[in-house]
N, C-alpha and C positions, 0 to 999 in steps of 0.2 A: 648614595644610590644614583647609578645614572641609567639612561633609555640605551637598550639593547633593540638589534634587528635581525630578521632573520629574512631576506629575499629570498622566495621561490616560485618553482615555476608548478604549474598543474593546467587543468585541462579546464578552458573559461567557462562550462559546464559547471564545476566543483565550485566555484570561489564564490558563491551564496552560502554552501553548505557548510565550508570550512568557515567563512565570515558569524553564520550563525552559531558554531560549534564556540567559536574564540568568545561570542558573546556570549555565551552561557557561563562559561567560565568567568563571572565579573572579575575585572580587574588583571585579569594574566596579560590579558594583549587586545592589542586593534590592529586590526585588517584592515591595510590602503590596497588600493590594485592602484598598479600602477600603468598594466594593460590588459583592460579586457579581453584583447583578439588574441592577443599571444600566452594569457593568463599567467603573468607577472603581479605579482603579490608581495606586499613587504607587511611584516607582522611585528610590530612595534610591542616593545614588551620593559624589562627596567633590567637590570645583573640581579636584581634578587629573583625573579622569576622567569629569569633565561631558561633554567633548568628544565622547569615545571612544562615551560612554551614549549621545547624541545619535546619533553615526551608527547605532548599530544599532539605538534607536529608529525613525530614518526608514528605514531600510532592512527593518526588519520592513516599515511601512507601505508601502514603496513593492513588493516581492516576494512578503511572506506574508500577511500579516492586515492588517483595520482601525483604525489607531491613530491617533489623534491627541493630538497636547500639549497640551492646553487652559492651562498657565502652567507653567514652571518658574523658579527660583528658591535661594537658600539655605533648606538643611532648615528648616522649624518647628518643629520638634521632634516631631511629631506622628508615634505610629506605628500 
């Protein structure tokens, strides 16, 4: 199993909501912002529940808030 990422962008409004959304979910993923002003978001997750992160990433975007995935990939490491 390794750490999967998903970078996106949303509106720095949103990235409380989504942050608390992901922690409701135990264990699927963690929310770093990486910039508040520009609302840059990387959501850390693992390949086994890449999938899972994905729907409720588009499922924010498509019911709640503004998101979009501008790349995801295997973690960087980067936090």
């Amino acid at each position: 199993m390794k750490s999967y990422e998903f970078f996106i962008q949303t509106r720095k409004e949103d990235i409380d909501f989504i942050n608390k959304i992901m922690e409701a979910y135990e264990g699927i993923g963690v929310v770093r912002t990486n910039d508040p002003k520009k609302g840059l978001i990387t959501i850390i997750t693992t390949t086994d529940f890449k999938d899972i992160a994905k729907e409720i990433i588009l499922d924010l975007g498509e019911n709640y808030v503004e998101i979009e995935i501008l790349s995801e990939g295997l973690w960087n490491g980067n936090l």
